[in-house]
N, C-alpha and C positions, 0 to 999 in steps of 0.2 A: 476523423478516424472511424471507421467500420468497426463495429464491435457483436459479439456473436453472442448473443443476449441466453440462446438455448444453453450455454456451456457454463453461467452463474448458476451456483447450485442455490442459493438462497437460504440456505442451511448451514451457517458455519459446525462445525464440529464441536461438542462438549468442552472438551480439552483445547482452550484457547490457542496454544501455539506452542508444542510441548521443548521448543528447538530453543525457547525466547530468553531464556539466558546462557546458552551458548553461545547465540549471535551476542548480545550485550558485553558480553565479555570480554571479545574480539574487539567489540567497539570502540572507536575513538569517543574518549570524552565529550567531546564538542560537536559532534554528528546530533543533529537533529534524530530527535524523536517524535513522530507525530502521536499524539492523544486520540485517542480512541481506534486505532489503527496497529495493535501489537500481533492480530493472527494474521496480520499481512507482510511482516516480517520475515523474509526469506532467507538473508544472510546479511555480510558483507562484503564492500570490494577490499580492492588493495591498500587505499589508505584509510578502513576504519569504518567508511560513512555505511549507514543501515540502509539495505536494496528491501525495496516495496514492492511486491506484486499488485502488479495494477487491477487486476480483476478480484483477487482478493478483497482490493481494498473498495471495489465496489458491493462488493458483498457486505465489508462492517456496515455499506452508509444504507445497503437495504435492509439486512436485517436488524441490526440496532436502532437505526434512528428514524426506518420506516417508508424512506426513501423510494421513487421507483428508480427503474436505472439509468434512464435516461437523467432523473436529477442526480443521482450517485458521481453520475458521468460527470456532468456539468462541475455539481460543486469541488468533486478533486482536481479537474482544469484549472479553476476560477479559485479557488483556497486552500490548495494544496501547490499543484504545480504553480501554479500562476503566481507564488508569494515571492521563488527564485529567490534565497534566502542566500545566497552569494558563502564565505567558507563554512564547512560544515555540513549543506545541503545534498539532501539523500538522493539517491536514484530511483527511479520506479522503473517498473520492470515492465513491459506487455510482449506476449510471445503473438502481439496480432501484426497483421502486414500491413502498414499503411502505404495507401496507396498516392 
């Protein structure tokens, strides 16, 4: 996937994610929560599960744990997407075009 590195602000916002217990709310109990990934919580769907922005979520792993984005990238493939955690598993969001 093509990812457009100039459009990660690399600066999350003070106010972690000021929406994060209105999505939670909504939320099915049993929808996975990922750790360390709450200001990339965007909403939910129809049955409950917590939608992730994916570019968000590359932003927790550069600016919290230091990350460049190309590893950002990598490790949500590889340990996030890649765990396919079968019922209860979230959605992640990317508004890029893969080709």
């Amino acid at each position: 996937m093509e990812f457009n590195k100039k459009e990660i602000r690399m600066q999350k916002p003070e106010e972690e994610n000021p929406n994060l217990d209105f999505y939670l709310d909504r939320a099915d109990p049993e929808a996975l929560r990922f750790d360390g990934f709450d200001y990339a919580i965007i909403g939910t769907d129809h049955k409950g599960l917590l939608v992730y922005d994916h570019e968000r979520m590359v932003e927790c792993c550069v600016v919290d744990d230091g990350m460049s984005v190309d590893e950002a990238i990598e490790y949500i493939d590889y340990n996030v997407i890649g765990i396919n955690a079968g019922d209860g598993f979230t959605i992640i969001f990317s508004d890029e075009k893969i080709v």
